[in-house]
mmJSON file of the N, C-alpha and C atoms, coordinates in Angstrom:
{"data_MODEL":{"atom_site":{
"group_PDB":["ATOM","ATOM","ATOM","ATOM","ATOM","ATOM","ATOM","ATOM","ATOM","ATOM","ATOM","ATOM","ATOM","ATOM","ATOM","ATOM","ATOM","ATOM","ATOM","ATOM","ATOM","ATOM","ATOM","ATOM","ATOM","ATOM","ATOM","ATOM","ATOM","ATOM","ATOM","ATOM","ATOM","ATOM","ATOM","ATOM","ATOM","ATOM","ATOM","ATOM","ATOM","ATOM","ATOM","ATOM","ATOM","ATOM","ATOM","ATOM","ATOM","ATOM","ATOM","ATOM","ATOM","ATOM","ATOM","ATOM","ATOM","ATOM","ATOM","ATOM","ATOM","ATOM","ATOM","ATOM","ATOM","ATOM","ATOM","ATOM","ATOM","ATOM","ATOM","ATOM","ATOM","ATOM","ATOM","ATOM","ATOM","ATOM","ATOM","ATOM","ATOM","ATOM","ATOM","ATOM","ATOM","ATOM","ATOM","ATOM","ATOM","ATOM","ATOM","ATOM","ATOM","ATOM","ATOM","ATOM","ATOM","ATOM","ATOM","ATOM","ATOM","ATOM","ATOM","ATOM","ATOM","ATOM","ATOM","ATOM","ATOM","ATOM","ATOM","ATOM","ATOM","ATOM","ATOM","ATOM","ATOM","ATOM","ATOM","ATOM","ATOM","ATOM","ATOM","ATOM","ATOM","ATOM","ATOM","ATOM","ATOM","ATOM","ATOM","ATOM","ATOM","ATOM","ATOM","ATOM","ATOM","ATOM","ATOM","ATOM","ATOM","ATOM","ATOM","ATOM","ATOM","ATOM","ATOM","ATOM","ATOM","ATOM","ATOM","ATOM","ATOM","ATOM","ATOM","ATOM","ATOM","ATOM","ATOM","ATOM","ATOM","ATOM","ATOM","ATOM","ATOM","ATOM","ATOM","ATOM","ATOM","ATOM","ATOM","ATOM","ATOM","ATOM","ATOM","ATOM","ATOM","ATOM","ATOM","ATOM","ATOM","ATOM","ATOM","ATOM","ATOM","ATOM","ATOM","ATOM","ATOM","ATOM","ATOM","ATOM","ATOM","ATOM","ATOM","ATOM","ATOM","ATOM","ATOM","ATOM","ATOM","ATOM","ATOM","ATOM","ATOM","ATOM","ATOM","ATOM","ATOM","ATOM","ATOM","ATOM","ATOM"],
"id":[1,2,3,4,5,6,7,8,9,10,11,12,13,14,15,16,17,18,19,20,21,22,23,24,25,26,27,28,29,30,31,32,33,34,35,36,37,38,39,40,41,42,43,44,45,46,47,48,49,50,51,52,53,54,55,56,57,58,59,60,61,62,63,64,65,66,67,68,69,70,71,72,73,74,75,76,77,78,79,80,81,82,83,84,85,86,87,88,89,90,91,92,93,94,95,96,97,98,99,100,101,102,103,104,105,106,107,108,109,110,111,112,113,114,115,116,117,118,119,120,121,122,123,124,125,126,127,128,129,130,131,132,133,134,135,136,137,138,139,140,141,142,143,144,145,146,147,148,149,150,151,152,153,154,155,156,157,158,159,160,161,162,163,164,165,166,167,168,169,170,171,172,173,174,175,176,177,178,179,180,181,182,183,184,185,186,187,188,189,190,191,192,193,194,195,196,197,198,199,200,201,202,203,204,205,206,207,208,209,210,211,212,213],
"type_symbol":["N","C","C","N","C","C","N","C","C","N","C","C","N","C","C","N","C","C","N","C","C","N","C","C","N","C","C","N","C","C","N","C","C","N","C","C","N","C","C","N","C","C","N","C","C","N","C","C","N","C","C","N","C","C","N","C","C","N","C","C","N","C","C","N","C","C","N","C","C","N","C","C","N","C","C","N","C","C","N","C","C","N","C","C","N","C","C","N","C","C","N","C","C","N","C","C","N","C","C","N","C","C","N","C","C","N","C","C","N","C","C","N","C","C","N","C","C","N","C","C","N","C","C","N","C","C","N","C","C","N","C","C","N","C","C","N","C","C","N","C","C","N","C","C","N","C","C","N","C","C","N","C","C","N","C","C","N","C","C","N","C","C","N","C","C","N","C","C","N","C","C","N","C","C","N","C","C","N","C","C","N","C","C","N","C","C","N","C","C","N","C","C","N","C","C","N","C","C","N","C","C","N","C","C","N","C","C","N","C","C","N","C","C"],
"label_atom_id":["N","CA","C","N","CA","C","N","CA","C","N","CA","C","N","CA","C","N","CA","C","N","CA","C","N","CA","C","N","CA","C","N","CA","C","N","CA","C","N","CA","C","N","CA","C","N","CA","C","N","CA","C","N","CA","C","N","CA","C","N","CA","C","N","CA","C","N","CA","C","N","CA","C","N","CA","C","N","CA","C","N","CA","C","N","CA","C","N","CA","C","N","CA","C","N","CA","C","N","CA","C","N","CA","C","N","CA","C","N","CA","C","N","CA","C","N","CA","C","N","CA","C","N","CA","C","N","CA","C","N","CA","C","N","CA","C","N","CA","C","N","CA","C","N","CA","C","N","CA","C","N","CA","C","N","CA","C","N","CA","C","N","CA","C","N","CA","C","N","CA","C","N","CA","C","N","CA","C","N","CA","C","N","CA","C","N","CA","C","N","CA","C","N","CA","C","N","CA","C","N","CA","C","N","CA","C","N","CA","C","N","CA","C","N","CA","C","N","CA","C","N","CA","C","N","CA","C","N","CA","C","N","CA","C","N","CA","C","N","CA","C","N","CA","C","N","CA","C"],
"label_alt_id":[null,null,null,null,null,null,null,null,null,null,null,null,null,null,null,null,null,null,null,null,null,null,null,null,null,null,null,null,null,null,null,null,null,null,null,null,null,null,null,null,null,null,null,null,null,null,null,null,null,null,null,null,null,null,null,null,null,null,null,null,null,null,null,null,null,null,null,null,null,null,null,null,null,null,null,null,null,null,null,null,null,null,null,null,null,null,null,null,null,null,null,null,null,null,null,null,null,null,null,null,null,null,null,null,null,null,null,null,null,null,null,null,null,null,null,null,null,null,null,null,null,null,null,null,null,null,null,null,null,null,null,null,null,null,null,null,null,null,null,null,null,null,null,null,null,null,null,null,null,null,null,null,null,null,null,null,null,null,null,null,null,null,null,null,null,null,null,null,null,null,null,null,null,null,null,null,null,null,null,null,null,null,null,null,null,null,null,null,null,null,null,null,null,null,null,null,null,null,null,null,null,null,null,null,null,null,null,null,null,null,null,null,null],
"label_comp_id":["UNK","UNK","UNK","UNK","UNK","UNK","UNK","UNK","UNK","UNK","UNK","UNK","UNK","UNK","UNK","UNK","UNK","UNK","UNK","UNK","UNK","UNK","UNK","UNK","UNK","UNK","UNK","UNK","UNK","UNK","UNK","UNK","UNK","UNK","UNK","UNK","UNK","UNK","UNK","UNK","UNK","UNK","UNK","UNK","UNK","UNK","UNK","UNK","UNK","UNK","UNK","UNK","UNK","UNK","UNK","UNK","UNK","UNK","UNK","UNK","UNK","UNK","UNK","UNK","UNK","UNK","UNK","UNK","UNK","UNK","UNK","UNK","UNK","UNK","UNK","UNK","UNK","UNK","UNK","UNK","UNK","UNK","UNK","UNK","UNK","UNK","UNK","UNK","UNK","UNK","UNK","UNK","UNK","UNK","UNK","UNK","UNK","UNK","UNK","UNK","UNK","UNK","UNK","UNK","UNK","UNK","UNK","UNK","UNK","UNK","UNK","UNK","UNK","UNK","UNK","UNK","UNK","UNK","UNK","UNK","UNK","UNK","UNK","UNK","UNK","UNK","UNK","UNK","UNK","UNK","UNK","UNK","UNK","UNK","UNK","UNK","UNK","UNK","UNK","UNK","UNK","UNK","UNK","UNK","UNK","UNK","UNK","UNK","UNK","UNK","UNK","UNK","UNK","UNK","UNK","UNK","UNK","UNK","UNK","UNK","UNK","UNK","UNK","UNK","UNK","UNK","UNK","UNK","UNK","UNK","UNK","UNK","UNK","UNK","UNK","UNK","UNK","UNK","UNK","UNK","UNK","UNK","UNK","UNK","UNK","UNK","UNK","UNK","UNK","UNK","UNK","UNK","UNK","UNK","UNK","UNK","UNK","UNK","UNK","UNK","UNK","UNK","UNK","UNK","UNK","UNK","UNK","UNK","UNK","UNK","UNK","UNK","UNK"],
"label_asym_id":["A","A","A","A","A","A","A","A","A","A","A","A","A","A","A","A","A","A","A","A","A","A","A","A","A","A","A","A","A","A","A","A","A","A","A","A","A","A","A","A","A","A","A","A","A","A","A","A","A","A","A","A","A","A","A","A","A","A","A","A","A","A","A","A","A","A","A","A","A","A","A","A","A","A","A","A","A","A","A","A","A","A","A","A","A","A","A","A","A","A","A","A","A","A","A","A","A","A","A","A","A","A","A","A","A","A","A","A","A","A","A","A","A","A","A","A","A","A","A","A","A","A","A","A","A","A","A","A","A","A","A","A","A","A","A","A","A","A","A","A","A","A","A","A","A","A","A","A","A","A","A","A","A","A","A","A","A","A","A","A","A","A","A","A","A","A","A","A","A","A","A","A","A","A","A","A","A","A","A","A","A","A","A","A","A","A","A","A","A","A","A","A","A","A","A","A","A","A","A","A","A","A","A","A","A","A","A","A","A","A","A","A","A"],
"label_entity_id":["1","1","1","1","1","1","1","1","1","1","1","1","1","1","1","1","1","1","1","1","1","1","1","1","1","1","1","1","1","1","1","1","1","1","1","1","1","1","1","1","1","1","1","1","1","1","1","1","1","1","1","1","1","1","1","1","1","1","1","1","1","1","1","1","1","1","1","1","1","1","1","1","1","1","1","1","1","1","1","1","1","1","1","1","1","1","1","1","1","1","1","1","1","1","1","1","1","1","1","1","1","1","1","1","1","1","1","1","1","1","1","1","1","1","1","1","1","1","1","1","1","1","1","1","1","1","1","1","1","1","1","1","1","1","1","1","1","1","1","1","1","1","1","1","1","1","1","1","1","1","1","1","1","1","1","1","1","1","1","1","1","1","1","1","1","1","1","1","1","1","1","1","1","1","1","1","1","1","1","1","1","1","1","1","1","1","1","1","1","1","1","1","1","1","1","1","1","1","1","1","1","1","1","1","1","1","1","1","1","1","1","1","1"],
"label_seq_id":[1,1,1,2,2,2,3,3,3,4,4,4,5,5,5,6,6,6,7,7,7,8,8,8,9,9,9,10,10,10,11,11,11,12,12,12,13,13,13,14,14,14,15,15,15,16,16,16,17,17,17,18,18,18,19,19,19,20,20,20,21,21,21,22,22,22,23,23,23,24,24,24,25,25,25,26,26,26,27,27,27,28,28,28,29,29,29,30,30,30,31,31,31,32,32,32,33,33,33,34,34,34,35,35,35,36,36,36,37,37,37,38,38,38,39,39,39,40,40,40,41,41,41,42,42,42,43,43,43,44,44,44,45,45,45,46,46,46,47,47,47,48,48,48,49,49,49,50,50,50,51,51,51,52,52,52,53,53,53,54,54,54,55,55,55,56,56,56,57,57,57,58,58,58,59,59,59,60,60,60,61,61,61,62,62,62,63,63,63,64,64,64,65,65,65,66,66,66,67,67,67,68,68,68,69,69,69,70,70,70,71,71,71],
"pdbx_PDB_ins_code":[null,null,null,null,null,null,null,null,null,null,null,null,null,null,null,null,null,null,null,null,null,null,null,null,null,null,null,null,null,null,null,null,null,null,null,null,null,null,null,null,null,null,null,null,null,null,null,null,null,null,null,null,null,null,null,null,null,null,null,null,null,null,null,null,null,null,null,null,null,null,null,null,null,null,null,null,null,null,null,null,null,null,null,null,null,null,null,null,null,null,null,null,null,null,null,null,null,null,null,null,null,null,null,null,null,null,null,null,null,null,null,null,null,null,null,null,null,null,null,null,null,null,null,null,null,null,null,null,null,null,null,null,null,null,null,null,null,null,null,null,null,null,null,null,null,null,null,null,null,null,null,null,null,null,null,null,null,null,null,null,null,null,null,null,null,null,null,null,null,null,null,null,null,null,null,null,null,null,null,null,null,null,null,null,null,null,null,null,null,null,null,null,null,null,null,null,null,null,null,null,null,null,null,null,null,null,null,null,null,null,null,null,null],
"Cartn_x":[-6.483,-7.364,-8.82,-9.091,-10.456,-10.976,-10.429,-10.984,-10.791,-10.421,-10.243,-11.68,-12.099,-13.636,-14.543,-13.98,-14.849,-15.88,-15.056,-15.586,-15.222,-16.201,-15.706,-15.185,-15.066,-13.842,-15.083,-16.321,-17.289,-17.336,-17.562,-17.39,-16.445,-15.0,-13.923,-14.044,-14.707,-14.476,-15.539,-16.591,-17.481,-16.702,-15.996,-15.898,-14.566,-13.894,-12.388,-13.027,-14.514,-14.55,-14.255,-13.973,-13.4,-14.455,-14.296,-15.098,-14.297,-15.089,-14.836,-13.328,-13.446,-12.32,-11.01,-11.12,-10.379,-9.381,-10.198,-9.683,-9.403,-9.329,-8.935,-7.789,-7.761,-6.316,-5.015,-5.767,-4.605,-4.076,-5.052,-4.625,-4.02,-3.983,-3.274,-2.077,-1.41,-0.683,-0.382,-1.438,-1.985,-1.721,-2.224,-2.298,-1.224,-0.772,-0.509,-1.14,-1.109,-1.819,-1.28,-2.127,-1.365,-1.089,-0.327,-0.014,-1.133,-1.944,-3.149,-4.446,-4.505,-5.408,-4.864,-3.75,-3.443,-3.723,-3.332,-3.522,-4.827,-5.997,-7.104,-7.875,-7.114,-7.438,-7.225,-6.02,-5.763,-6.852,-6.839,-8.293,-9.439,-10.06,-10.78,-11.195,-9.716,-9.988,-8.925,-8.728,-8.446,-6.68,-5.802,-4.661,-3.519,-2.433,-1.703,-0.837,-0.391,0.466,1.937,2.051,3.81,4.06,3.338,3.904,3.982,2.958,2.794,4.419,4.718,6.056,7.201,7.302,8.261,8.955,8.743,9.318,10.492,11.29,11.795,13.198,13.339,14.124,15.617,16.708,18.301,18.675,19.69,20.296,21.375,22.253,23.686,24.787,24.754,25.592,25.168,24.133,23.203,23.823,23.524,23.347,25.553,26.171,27.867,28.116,27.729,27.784,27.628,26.484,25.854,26.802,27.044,28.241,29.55,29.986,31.384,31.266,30.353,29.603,29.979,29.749,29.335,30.943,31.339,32.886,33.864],
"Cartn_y":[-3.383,-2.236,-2.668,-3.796,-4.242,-4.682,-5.729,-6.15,-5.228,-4.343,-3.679,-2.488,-2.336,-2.029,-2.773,-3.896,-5.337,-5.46,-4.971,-5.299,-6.403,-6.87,-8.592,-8.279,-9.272,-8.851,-8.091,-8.573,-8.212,-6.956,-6.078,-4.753,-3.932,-4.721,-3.746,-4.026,-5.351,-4.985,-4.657,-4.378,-3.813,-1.934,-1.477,0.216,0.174,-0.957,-1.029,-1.276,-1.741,-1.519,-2.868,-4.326,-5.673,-6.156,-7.866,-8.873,-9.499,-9.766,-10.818,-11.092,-12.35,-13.205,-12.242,-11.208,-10.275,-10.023,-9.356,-9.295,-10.62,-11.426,-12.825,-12.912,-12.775,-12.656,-12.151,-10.507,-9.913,-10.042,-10.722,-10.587,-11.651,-13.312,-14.456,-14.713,-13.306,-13.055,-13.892,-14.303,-14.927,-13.532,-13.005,-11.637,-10.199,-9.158,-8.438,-7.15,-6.197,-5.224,-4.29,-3.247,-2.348,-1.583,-0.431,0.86,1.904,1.568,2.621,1.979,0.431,0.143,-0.127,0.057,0.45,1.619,2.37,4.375,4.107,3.454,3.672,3.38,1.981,1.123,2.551,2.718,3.725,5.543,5.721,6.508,6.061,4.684,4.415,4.285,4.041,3.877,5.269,6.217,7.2,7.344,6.815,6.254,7.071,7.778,7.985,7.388,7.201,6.418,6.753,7.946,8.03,8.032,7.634,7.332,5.583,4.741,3.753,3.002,3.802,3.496,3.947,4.679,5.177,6.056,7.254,8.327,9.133,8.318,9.267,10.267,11.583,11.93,11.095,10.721,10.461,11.531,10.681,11.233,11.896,12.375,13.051,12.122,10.787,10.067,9.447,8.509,8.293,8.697,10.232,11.121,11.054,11.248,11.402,9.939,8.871,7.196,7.259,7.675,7.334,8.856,9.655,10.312,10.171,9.087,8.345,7.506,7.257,5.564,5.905,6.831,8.283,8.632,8.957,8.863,7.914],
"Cartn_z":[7.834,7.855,7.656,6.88,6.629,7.821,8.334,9.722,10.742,10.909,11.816,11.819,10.631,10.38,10.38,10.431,10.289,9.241,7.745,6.563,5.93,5.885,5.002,3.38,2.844,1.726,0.552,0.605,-0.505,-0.274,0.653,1.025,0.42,0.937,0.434,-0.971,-1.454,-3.26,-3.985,-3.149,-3.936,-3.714,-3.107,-2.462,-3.669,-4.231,-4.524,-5.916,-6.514,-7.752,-8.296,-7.742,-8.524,-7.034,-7.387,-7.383,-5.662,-4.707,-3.68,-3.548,-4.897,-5.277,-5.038,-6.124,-6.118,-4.905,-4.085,-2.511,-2.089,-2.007,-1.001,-1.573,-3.341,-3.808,-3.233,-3.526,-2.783,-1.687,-0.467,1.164,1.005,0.066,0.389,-0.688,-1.299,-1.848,-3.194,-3.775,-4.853,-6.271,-5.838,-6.506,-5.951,-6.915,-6.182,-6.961,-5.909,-6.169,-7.235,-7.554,-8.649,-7.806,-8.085,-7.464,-6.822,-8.377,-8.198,-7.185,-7.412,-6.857,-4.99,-4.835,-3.6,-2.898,-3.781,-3.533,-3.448,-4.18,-3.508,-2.503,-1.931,-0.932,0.175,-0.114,1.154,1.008,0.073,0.366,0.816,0.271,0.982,2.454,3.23,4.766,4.711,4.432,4.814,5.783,5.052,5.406,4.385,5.111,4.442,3.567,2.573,1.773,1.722,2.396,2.026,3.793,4.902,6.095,5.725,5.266,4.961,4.127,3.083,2.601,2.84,3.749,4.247,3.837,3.345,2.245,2.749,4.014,4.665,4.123,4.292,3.937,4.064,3.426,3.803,5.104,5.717,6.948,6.133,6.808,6.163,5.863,6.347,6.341,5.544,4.659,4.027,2.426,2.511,1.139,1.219,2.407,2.018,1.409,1.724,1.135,-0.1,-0.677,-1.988,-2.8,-2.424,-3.39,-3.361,-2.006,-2.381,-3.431,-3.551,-4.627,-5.726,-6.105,-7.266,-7.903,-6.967,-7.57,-8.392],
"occupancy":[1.0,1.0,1.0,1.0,1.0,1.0,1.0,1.0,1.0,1.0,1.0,1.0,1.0,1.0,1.0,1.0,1.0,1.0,1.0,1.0,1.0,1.0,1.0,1.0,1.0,1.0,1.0,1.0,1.0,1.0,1.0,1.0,1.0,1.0,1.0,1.0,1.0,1.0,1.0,1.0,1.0,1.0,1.0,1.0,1.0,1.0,1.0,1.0,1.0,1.0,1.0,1.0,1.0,1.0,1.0,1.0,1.0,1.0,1.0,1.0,1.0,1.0,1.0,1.0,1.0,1.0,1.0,1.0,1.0,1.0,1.0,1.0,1.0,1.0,1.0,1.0,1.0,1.0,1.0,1.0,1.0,1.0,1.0,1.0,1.0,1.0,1.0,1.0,1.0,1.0,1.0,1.0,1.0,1.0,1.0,1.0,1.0,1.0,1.0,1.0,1.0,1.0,1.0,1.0,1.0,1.0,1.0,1.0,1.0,1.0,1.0,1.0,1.0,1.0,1.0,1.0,1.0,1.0,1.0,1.0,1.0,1.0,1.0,1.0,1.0,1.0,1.0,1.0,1.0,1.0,1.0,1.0,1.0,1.0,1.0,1.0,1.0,1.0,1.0,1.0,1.0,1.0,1.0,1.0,1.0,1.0,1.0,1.0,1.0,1.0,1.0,1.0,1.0,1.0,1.0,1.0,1.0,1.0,1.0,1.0,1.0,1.0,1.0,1.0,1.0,1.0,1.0,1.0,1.0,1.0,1.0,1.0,1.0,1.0,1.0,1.0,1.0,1.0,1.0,1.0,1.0,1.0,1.0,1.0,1.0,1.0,1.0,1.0,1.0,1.0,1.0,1.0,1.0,1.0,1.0,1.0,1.0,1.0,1.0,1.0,1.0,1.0,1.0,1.0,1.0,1.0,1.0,1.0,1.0,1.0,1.0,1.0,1.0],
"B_iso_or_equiv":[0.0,0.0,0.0,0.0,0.0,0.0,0.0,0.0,0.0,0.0,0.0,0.0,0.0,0.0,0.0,0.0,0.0,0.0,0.0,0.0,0.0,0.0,0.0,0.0,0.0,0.0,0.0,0.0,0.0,0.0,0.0,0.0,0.0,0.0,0.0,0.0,0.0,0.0,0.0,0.0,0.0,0.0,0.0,0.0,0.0,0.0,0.0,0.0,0.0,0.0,0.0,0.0,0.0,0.0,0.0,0.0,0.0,0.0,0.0,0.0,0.0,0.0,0.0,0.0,0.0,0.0,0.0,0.0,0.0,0.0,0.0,0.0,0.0,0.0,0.0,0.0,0.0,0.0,0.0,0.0,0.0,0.0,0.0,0.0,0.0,0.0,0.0,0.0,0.0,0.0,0.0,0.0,0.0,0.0,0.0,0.0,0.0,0.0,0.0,0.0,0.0,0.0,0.0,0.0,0.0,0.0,0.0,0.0,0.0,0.0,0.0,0.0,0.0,0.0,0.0,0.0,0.0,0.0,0.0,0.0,0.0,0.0,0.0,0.0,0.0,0.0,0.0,0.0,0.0,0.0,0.0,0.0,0.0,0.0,0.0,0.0,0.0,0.0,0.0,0.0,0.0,0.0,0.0,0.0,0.0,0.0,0.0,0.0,0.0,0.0,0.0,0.0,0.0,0.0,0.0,0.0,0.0,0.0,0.0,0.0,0.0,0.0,0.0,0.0,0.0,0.0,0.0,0.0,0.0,0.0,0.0,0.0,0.0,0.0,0.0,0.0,0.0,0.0,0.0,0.0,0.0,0.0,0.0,0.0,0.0,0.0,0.0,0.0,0.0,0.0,0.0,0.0,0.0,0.0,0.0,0.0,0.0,0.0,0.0,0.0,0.0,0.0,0.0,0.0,0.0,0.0,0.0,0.0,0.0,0.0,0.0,0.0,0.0],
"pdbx_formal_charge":[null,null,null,null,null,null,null,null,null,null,null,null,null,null,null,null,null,null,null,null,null,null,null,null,null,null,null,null,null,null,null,null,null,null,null,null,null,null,null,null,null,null,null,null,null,null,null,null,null,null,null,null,null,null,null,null,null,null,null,null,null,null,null,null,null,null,null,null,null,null,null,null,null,null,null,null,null,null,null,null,null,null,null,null,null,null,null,null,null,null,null,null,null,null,null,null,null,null,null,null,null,null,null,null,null,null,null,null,null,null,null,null,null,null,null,null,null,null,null,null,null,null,null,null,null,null,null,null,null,null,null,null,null,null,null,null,null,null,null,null,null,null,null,null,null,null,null,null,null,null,null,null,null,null,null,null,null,null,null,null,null,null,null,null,null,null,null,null,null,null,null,null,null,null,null,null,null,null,null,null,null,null,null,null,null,null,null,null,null,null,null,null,null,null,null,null,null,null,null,null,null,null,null,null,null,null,null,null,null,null,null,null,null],
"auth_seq_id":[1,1,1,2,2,2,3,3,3,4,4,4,5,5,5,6,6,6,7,7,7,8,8,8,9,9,9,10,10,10,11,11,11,12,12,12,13,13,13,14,14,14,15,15,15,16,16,16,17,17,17,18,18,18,19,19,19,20,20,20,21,21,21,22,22,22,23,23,23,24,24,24,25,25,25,26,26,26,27,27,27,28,28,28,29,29,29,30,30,30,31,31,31,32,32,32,33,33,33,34,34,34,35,35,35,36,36,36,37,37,37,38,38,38,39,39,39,40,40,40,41,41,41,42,42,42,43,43,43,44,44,44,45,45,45,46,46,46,47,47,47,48,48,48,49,49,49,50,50,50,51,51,51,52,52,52,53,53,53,54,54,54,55,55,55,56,56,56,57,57,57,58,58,58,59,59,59,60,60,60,61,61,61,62,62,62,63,63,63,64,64,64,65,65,65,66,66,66,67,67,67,68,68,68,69,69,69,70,70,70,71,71,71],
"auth_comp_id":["UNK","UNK","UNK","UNK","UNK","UNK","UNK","UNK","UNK","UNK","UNK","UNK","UNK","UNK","UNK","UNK","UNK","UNK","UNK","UNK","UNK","UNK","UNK","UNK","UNK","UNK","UNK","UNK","UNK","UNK","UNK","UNK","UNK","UNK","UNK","UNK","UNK","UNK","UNK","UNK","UNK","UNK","UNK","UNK","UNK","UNK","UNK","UNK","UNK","UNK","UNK","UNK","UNK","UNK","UNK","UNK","UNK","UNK","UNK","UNK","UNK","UNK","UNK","UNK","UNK","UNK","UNK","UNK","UNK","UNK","UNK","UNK","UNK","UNK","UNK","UNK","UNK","UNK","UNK","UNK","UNK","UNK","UNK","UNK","UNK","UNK","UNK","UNK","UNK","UNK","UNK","UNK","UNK","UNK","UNK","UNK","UNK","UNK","UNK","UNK","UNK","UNK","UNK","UNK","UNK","UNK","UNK","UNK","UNK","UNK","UNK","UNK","UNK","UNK","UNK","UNK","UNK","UNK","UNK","UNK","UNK","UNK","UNK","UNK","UNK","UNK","UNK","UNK","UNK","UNK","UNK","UNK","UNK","UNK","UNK","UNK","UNK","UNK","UNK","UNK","UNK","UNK","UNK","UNK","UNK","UNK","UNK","UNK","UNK","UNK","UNK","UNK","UNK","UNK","UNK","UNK","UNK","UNK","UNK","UNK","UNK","UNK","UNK","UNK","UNK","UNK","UNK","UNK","UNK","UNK","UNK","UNK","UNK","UNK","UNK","UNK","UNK","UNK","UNK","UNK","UNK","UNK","UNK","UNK","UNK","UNK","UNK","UNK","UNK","UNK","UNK","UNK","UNK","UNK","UNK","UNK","UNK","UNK","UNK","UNK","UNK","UNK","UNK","UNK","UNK","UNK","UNK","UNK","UNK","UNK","UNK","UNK","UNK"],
"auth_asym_id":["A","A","A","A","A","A","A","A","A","A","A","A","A","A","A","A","A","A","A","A","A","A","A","A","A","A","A","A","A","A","A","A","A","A","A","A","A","A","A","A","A","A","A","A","A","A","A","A","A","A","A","A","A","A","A","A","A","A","A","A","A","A","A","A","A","A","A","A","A","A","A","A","A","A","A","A","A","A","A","A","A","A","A","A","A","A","A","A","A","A","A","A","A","A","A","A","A","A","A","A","A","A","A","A","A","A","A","A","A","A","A","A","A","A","A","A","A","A","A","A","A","A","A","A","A","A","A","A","A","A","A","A","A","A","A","A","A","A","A","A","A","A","A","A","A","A","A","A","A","A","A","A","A","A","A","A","A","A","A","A","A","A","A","A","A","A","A","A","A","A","A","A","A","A","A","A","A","A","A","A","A","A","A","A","A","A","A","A","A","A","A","A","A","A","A","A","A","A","A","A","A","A","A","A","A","A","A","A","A","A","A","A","A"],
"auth_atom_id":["N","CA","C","N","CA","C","N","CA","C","N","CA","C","N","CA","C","N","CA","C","N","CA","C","N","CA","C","N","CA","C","N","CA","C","N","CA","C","N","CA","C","N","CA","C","N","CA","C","N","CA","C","N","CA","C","N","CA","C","N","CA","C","N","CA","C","N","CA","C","N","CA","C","N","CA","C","N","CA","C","N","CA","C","N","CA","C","N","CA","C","N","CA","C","N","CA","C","N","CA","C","N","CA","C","N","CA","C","N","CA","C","N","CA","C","N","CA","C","N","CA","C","N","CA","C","N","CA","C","N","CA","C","N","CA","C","N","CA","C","N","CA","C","N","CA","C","N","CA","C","N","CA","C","N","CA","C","N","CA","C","N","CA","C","N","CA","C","N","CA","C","N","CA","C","N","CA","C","N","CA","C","N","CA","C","N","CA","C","N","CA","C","N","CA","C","N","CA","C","N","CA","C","N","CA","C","N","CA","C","N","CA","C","N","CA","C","N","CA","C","N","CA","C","N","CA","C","N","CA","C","N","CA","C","N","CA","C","N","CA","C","N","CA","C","N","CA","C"],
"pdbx_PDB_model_num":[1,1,1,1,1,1,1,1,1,1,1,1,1,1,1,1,1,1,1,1,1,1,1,1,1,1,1,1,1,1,1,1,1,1,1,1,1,1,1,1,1,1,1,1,1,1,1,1,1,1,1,1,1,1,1,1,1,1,1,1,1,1,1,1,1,1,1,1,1,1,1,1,1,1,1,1,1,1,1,1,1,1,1,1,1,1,1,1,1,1,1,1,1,1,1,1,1,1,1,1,1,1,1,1,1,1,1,1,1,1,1,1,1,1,1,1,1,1,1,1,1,1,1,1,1,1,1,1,1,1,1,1,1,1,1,1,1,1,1,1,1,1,1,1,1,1,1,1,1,1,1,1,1,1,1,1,1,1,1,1,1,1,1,1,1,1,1,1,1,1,1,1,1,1,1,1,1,1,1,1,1,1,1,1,1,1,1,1,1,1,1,1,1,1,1,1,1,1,1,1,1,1,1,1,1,1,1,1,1,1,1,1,1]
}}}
């Protein structure tokens, strides 16, 4: 999403509130992000977060599995 605005990393961490370093962290998986400081990444470029993780409802076959389990 950064390059695709073609913001270099000082950008996104000066808008994200932490340092350069910070960001190079997270993109070379040195670091991982918090929850929150994700949720904000994605306000920042204006990105939904529950298409992003996939929130999708269970199918029917799905939800009948997990209450055979259950038994």
């Amino acid at each position: 999403m950064r390059l695709e605005r073609k913001w270099s990393q000082a950008t996104l961490a000066k808008k994200l509130g932490v340092d350069q370093a910070t960001i190079s962290n997270y993109e070379s998986g040195k670091t991982d992000m918090s929850s929150v400081q994700l949720f904000e990444v994605f306000l920042i470029f204006g990105k939904d977060l529950t298409n992003a993780l996939d929130f999708a409802e269970p199918n029917s076959d799905e939800v009948q599995e997990n209450d055979q389990e259950k038994e």
